[in-house]
Backbone as a ProteinNet text record, in pm:
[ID]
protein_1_A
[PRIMARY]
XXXXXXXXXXXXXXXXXXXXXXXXXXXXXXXXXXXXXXXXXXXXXXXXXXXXXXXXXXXXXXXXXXXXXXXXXXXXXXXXXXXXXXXXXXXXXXXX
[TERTIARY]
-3302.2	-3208.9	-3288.3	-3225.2	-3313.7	-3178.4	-3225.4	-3146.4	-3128.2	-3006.3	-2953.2	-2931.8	-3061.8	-3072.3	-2917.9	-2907.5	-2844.6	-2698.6	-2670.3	-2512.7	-2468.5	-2621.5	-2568.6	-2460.7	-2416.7	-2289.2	-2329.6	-2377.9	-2372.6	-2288.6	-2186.9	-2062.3	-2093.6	-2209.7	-2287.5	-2133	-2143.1	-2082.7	-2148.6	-2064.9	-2124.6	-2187.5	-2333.7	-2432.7	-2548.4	-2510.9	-2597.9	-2700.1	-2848.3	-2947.2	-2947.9	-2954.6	-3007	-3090	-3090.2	-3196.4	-3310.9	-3414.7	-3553	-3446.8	-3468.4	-3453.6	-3600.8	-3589.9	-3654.1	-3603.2	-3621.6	-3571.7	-3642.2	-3539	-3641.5	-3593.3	-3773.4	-3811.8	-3834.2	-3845.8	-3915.5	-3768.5	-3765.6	-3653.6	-3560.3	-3431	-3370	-3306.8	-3300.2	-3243.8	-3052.2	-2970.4	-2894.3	-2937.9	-2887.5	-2915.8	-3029.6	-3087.3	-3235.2	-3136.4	-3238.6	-3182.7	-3235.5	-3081.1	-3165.6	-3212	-3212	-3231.4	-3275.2	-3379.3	-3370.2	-3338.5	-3269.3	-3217.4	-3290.6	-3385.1	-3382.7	-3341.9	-3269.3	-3220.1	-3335.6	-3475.7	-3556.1	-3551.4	-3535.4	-3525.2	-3382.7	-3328	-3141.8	-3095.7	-2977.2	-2869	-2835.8	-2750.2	-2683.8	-2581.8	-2486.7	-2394.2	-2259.6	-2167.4	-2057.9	-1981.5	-1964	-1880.9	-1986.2	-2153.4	-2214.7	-2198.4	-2216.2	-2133.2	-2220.4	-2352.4	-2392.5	-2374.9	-2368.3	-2297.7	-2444	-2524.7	-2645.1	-2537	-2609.9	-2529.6	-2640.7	-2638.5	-2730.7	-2718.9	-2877	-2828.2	-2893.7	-2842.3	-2922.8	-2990.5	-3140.5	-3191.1	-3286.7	-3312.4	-3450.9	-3563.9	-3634.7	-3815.7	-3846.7	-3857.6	-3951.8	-4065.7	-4204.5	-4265.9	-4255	-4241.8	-4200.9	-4123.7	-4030.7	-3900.6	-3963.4	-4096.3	-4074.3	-4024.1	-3947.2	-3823.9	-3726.4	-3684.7	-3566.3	-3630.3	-3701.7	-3757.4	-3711.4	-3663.9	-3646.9	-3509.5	-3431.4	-3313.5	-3205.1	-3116.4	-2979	-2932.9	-2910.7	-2833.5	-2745.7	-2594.6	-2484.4	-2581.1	-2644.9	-2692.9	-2760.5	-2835.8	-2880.6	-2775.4	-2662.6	-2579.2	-2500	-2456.4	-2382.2	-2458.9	-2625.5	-2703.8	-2689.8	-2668.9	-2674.7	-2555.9	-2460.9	-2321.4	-2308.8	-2349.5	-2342	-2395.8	-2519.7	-2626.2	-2566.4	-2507.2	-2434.6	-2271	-2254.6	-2115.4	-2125.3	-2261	-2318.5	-2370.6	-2467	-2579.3	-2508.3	-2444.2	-2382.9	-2228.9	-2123.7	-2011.1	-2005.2	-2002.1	-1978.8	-2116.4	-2232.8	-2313.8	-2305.7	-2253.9	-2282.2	-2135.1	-2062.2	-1934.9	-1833.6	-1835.6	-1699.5	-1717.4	-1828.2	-1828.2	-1753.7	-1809	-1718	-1557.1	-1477.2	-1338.7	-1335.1	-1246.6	-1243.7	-1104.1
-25.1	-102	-208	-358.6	-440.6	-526	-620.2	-701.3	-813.9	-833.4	-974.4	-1088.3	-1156.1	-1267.6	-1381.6	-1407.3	-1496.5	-1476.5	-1342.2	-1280.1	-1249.1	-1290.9	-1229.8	-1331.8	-1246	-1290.6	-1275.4	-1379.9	-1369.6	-1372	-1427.2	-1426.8	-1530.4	-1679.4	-1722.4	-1844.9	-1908.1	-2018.4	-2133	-2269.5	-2326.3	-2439.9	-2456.8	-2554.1	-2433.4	-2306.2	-2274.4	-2191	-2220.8	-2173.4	-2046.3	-1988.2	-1829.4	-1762	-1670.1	-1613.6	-1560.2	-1512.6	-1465.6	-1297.3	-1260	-1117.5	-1048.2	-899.9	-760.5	-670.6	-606.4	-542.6	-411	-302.3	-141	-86.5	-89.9	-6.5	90.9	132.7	323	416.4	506.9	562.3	570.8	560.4	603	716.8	747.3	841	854.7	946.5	905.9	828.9	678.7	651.4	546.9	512.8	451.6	277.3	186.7	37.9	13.9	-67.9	-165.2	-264.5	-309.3	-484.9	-493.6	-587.3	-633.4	-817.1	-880	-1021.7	-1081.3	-1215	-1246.6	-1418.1	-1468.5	-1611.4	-1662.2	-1710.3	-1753.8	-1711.4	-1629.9	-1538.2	-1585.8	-1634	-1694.2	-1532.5	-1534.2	-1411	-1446.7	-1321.1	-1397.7	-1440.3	-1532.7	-1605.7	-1492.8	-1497.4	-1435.6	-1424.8	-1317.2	-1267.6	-1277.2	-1202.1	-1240.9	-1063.3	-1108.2	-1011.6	-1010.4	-951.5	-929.6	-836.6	-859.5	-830.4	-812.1	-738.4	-718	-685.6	-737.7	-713.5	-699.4	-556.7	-461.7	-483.7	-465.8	-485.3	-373.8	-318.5	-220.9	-314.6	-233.8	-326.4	-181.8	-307.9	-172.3	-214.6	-104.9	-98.1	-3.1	-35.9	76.5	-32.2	-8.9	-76.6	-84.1	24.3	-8	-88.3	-121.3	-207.3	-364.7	-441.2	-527.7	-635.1	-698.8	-781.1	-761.3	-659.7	-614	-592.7	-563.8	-550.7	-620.2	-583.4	-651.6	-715.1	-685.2	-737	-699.7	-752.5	-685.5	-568.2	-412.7	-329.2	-436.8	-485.2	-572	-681.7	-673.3	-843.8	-819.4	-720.3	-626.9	-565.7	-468.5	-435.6	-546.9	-653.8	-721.7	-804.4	-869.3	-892.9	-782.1	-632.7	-565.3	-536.7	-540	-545.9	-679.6	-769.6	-887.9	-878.6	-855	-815.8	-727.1	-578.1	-521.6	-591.8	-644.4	-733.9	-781.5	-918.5	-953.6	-911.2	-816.1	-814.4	-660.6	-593.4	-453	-448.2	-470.3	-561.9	-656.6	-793.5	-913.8	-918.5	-899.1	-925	-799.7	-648.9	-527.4	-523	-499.6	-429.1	-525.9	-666.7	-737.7	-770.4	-795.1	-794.5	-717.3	-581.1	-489.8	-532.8	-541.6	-581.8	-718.8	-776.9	-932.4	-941.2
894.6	972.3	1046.2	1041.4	1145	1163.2	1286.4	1375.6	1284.2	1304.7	1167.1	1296	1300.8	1421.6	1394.1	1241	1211.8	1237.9	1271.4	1331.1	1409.3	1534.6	1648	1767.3	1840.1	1924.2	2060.3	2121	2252.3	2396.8	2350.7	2437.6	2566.5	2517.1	2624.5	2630.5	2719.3	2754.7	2691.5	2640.7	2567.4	2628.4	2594.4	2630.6	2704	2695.6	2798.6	2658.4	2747.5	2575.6	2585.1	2453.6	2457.2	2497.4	2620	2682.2	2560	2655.8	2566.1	2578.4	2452.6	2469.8	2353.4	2400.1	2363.2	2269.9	2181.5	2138.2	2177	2178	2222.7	2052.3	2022.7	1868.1	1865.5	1962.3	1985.6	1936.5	1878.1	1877.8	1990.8	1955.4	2052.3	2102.5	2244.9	2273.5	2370.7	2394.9	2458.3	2608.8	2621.3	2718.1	2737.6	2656.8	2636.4	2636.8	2702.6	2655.3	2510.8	2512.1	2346.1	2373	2462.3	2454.9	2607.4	2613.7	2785.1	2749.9	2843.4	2798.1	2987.3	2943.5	3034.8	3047.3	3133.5	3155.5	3243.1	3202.5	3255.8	3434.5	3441.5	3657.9	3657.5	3581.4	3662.8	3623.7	3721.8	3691.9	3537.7	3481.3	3356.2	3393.2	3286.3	3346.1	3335.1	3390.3	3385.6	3229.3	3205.8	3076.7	2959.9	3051.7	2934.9	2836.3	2666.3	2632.2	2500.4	2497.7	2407.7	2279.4	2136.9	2038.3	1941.9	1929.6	1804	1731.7	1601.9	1476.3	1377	1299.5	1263.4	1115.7	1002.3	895.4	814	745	656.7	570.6	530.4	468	353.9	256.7	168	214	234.1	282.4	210.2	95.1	38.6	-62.3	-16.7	-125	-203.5	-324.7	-430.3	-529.4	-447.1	-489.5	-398.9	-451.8	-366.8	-393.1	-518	-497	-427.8	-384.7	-304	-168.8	-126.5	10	121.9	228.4	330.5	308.5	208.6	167.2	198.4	250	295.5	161.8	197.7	144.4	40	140.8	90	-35.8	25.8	-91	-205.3	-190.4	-288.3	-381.2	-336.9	-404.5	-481.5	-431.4	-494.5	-606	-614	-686.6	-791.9	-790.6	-865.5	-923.9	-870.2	-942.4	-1030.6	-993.7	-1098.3	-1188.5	-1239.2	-1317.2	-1435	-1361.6	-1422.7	-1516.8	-1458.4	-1514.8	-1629.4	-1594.6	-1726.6	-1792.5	-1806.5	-1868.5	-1940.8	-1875.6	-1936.4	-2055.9	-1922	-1948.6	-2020.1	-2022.1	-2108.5	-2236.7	-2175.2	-2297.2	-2453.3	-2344.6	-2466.2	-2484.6	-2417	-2460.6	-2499.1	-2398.9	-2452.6	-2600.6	-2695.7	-2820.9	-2911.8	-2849.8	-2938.2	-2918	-2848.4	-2790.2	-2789.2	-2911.2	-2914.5	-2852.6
[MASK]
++++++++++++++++++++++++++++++++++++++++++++++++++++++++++++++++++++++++++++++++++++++++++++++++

């Protein structure tokens, strides 16, 4: 599992920049922070409403074309593959 930077939702008001944040990697426990967010020493601004948005991913060396790859993006690379290469190239022949 890792943090999908490109999805996350901050709930900031617009023009105002995205604080520096932390992520907590250590396992977690009930109760533990995920995140510390800081607005350069300012308070945060009101209705701030942070949203991580989490991505399964493969880490296994072995597989290192797929590595580091979204689960979803992976699967669907592999369902296509399957379509063509199983589906339309072996079987739709037989079935005209």
């Amino acid at each position: 599992m890792r943090l999908d930077i490109d999805s996350m939702f901050w709930g900031l008001p617009a023009g105002l920049a995205t604080p520096i944040w932390k992520i907590n990697t250590a396992p977690l426990v009930d109760g533990s922070p995920v995140a510390w967010f800081d607005f350069h020493g300012a308070e945060p601004p009101a209705g701030f409403n942070p949203h991580p948005s989490l991505q399964v991913v493969v880490d296994e060396p072995e597989a290192a074309k797929i590595r580091h790859t979204a689960v979803g993006v992976t699967l669907d690379a592999l369902l296509t593959w399957i379509e063509v290469h199983i589906l339309e190239l072996r079987f739709r022949p037989l079935f005209p």
